[in-house]
N, C-alpha and C positions, 0 to 999 in steps of 0.2 A: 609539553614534552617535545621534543627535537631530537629528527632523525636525518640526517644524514648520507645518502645511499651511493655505491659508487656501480654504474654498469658497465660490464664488462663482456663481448660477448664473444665465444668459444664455438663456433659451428653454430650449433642450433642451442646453446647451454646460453642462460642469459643468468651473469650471478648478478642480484641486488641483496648482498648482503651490509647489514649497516656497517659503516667506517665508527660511529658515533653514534651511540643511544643514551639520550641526555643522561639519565638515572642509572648507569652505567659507569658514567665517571667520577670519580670522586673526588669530595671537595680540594684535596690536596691537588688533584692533576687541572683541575681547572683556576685554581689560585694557578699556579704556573704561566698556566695557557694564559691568561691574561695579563702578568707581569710581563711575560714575553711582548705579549701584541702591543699594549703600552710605551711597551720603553723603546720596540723598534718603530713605532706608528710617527713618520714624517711629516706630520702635522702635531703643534705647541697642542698637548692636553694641559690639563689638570681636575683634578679631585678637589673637590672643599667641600666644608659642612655648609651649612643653611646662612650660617655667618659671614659666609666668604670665607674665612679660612682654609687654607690650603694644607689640604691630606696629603697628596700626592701631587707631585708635576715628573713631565717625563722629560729625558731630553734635549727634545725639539721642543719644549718650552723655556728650559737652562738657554739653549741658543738664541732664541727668539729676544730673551730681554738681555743678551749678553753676558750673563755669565757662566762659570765653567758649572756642570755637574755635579764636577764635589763640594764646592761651598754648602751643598745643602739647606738652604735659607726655609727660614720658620717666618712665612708670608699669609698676607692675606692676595686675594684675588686686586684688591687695591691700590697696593702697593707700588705698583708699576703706574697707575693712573697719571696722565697729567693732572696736575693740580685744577685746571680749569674744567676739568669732564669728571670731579670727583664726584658733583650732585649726579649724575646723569647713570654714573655707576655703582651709586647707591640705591637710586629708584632701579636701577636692575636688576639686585639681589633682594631688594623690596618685593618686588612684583616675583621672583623665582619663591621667594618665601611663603610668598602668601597662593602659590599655584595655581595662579589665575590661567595659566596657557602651559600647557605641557614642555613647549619650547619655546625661548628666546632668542633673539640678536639683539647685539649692543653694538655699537660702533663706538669708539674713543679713542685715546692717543696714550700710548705707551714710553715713557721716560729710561731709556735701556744703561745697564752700568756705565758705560762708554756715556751717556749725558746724552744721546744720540734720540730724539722724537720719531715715531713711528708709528701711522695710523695701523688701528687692528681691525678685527671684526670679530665677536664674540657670540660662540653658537653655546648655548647652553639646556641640555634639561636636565629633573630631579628625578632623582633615583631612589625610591620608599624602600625602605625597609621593615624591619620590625619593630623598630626600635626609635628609630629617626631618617631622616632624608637627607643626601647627600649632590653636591650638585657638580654633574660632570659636562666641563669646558672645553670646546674646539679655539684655537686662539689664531687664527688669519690675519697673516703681516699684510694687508692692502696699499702701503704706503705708494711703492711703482705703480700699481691701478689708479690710486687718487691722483697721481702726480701726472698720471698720462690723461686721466680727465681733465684735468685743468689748464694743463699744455694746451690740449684737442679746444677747450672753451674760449682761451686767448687767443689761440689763430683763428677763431671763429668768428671773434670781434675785434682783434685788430687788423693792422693796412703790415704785409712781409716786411716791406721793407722802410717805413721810418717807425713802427711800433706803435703809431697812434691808432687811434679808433678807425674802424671800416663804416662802411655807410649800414651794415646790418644794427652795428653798439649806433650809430648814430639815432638812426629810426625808433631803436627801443626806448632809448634817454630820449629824445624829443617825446612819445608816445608818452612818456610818463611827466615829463616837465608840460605839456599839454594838459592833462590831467588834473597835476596839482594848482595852475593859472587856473583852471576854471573852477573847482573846490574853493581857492581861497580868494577869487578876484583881482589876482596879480596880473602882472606884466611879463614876456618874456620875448625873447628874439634869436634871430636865426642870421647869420652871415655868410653870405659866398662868395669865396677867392677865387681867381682864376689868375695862374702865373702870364703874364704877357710873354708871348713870342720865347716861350723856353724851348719848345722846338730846336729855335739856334743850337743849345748849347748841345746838345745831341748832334746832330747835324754837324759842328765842326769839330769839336773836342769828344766826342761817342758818350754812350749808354752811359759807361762805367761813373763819370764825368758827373751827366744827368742825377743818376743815381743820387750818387755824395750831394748835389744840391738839394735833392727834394728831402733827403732825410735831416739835412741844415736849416732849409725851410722850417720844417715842421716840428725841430727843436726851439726853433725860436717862438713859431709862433705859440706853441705850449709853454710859454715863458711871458707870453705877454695876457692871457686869461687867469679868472681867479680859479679857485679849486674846485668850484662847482661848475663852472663852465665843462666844454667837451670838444676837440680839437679833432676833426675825421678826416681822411684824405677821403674825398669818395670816385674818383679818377684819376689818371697821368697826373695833370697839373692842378686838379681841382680838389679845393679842399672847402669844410664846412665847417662851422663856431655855433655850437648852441650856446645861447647865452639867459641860464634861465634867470626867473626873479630881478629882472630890471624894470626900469618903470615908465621907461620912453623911448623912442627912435633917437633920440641924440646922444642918449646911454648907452645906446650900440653905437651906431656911428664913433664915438670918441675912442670907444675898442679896437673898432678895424681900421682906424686912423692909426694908430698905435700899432696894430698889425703890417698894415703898408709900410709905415716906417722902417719896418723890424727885417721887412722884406729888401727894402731896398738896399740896407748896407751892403758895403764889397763882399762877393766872393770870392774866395782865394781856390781856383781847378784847375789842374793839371797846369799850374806855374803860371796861369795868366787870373787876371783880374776882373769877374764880372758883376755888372750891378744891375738884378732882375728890377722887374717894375709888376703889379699886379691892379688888377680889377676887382671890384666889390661891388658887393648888393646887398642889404639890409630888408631885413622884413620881421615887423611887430606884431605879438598877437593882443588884441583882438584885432588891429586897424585894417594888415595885410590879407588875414587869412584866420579861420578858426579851425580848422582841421591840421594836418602833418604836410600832405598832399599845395595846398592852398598857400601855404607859407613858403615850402620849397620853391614853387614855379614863384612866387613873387620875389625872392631873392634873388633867385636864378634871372629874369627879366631885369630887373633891379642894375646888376650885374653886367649884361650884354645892353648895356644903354649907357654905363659907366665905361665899357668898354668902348663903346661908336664914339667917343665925344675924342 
């Protein structure tokens, strides 16, 4: 029983008389009161049976999958599924059926008239009656939140300005291509670039100049690795090649030969013509190093001895 009470105070008079005494209202005014709240409530509901079928939708659920209010569609909760999250929204209404948890979430992707993909989030519990059980849906368009996670995740691992990997994605992918070389007794390597004297180009043609080269750089050199490899800028002019699953120092090297090449072609900046040159250092696991740490400094060394010559 539910009560209500509204204070109001007058000098020294304090009225708490009920606004609402549940038993009081009758079923007619509260069928109302809840059509009301329903059909204005700015978040996607709906009603279904135990089946998923759809009782009721209000709506801001019409809006949410795209279509208009009066089409009135005879739906199941399903219906909007991607076809790839159909199992996932099955075992949903599985588990609402068999009332293991008073409340659910479901995440999945919703297919809206317009053809148009939209991740949801689906709050749901059952509502017992006398008769049978009924199951009332919150339906959360997440799509802007997942798309801003995944923005925020890519800037997290890659380099602003040419898109490749940062030294963060670098470190995780080596951590784990390290991993899998010792598991299965393979081979893997590691390469460091350093651009020769880029400096210049900054210095006499500016930043902007710079810029445009390092992100040409670093298209090219992601054009000269296979699919499994990993191309990181992890400074100004410095950049890193994991190379997993090879099976010798010369299997690198023949890469970052092909890398320097790739480097030296002409640049076409700001109407003049320049042709970089770069340094390398190679380091094989197990030879150089068994650790993440132990590899880096030996290609980096590697590197600054390719450069002295």
């Amino acid at each position: 029983m539910i009560t209500i009470r509204a204070n109001t105070i007058e000098g020294s008079v304090t009225d708490t008389a009920p606004l609402w005494f549940g038993t009081n209202v009758g079923d007619a005014e509260k069928k109302i009161c809840f059509q009301q709240i329903f059909e204005v409530a700015p978040v996607a509901m709906l009603i279904c049976n135990l089946a998923g079928g759809c009782i009721w939708a209000n709506s801001a659920f019409y809006e949410l999958v795209g279509y208009a209010f009066s089409d009135n569609l005879a739906l199941y909760s399903r219906d909007f599924v991607h076809p790839d999250d159909l199992e996932t929204e099955l075992q949903f209404i599985q588990a609402l059926q068999k009332r293991s948890s008073p409340q659910r979430v479901n995440k999945v992707r919703y297919i809206r008239g317009d053809g148009r993909v939209i991740d949801v989030e689906q709050h749901a519990t059952v509502l017992q009656d006398s008769n049978s059980g009924y199951i009332i849906m919150q339906v959360i368009d997440t799509t802007k939140q997942k798309q801003l996670e995944t923005d925020m995740r890519f800037m997290a691992f890659h380099d602003a300005l040419t898109g490749l990997g940062n030294r963060l994605q670098f470190q995780e992918k080596l951590a784990f291509a390290l991993q899998q070389a010792e598991q299965e007794h393979t081979g893997m390597g590691i390469v460091f670039l350093d651009l020769d004297r880029f400096k210049l180009i900054n210095d006499t043609i500016g930043h902007q100049a710079g810029d445009q080269a390092l992100r040409e750089i670093g298209r090219r050199l992601a054009g000269c690795v296979r699919k499994s490899d990993t191309v990181a800028r992890v400074g100004g002019d410095e950049f890193i090649v994991l190379l997993p699953t090879i099976s010798n120092r010369a299997d690198a090297r023949r890469i970052a030969e092909k890398m320097i090449i790739a480097i030296e072609k002409p640049l076409c900046l700001a109407d003049c013509q320049f042709s970089l040159q770069a340094s390398f250092g190679v380091a094989v696991f197990p030879d150089d190093g068994q650790d993440a740490d132990s590899l880096i400094a030996a290609a980096d060394l590697a590197m600054y001895r390719c450069k002295g010559r």
